[in-house]
N, C-alpha and C positions, 0 to 999 in steps of 0.2 A: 262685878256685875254677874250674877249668875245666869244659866244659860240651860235649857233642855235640849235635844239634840232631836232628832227622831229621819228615819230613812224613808225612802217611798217606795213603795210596794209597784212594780213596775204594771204584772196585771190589770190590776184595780186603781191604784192612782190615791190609794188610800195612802197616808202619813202614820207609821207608828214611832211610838217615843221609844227611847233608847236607853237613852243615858242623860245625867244631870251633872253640868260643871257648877259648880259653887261660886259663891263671892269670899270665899273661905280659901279658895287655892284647892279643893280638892274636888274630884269627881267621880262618877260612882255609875254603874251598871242601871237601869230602871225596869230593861226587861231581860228575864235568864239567857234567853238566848242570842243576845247581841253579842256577846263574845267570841259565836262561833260562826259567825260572818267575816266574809274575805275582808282583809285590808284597804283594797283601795275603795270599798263602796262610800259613793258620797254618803255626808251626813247633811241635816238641813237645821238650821240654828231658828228653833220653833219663836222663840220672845224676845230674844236679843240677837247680839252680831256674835258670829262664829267663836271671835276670840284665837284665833291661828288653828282651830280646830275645825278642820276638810273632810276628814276622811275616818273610817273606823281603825285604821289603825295609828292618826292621831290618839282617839281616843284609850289604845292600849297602852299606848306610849307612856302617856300619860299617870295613867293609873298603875305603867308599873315603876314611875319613876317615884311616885308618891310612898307606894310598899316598901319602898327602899330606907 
């Protein structure tokens, strides 16, 4: 089940997207500078369920267990 991620903007209350997990096992950056957001920032699972994926540094986790 694939899944988009996106964080909330604390100011505005706005949602921006992040990052996409696949139905494929892998997952991938969606905006450049999500990478360079702390770790523990929640993430919010836009279409589906989180899938064990909380936080942004789930999300790096992830991605560098894949490059491997």
């Amino acid at each position: 089940m694939s899944t988009t991620f996106g964080v909330k903007i604390p100011q505005t209350g706005e949602i921006v997207e992040i990052a996409f997990n696949s139905n494929y096992g892998w997952i991938m950056w969606t905006n450049e500078v999500a990478s360079l957001l702390n770790d523990d920032i929640e993430v919010i699972a836009l279409d589906n369920g989180n899938q064990g994926i909380e936080t942004i540094g789930d999300i790096k986790n992830k991605i560098n267990k894949q490059s491997k």
